[in-house]
C-alpha positions as CSV (number, residue, x, y, z in Angstrom):
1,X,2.2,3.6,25.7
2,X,-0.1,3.3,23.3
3,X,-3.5,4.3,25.2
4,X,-1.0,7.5,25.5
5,X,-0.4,7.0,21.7
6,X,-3.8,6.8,21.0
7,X,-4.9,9.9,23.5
8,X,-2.7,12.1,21.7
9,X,-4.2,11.0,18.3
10,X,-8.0,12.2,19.8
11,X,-6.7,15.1,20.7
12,X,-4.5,16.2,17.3
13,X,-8.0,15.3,15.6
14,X,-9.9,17.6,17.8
15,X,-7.7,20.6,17.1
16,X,-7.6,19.9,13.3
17,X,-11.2,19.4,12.9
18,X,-11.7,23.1,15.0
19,X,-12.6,25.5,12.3
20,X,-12.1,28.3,14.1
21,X,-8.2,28.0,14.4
22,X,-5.9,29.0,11.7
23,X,-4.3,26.6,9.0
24,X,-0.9,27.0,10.0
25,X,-1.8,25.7,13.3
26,X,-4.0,22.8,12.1
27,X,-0.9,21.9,9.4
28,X,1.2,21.4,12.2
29,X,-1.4,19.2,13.9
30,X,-2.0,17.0,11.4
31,X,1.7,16.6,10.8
32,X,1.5,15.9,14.1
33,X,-1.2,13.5,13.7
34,X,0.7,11.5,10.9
35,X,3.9,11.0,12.8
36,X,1.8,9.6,15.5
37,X,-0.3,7.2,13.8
38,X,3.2,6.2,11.9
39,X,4.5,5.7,15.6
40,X,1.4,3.9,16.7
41,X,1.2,1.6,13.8
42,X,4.8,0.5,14.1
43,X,4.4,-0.2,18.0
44,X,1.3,-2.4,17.2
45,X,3.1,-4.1,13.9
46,X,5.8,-5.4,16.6
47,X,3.4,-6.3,19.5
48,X,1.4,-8.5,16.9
49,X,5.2,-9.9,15.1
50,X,6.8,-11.1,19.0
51,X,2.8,-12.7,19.6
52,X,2.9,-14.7,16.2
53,X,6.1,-15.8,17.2
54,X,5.5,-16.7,20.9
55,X,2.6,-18.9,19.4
56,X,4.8,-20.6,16.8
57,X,7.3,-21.1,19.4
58,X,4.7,-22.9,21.5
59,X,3.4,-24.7,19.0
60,X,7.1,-26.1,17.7
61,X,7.4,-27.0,21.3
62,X,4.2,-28.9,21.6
63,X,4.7,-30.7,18.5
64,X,8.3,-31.7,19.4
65,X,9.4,-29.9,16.1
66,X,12.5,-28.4,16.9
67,X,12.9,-24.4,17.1
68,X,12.8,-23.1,13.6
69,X,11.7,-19.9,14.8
70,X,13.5,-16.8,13.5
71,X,13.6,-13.9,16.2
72,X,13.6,-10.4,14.9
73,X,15.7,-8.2,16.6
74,X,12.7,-5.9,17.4
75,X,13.6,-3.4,20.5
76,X,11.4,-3.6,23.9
77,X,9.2,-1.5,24.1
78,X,10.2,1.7,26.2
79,X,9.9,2.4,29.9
80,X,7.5,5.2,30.3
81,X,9.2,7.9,32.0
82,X,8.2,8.4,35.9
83,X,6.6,11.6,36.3
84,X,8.6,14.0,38.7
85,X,6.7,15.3,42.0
């Protein structure tokens, strides 16, 4: 998901750095761009939140501290969809 993520961001760059495309098209691609980084930034944010708190888990556990861990409710990530043959 996000080498995808981050693909997608190369290529919106590409097009809106192309000079010789109009700038209603390259609008729409940076739009584009932004939603993407928003999306890409939020999926890394949560990987990095469930990590910290795997690690303090672990740690409470080795220290014998009991679980004072709070879980945010933060959704799986998504199954990437099977591409049809």
């Amino acid at each position: 998901m996000v080498r995808e993520l981050r693909q997608n961001l190369a290529k919106c760059r590409k097009v809106i750095l192309d000079e010789n495309l109009d700038l209603k098209t390259r609008e729409r691609w940076t739009q584009l761009y932004n939603n993407t980084s928003q999306i890409l930034n939020q999926l890394l944010k949560d990987r990095q939140m469930r990590d910290w708190e795997k690690r303090l888990r672990e740690i409470e556990k080795h220290r014998g501290i009991p679980g004072r861990t709070v879980r945010h409710q933060i959704p799986p990530e998504p199954e990437m969809a099977k591409p049809e043959k």
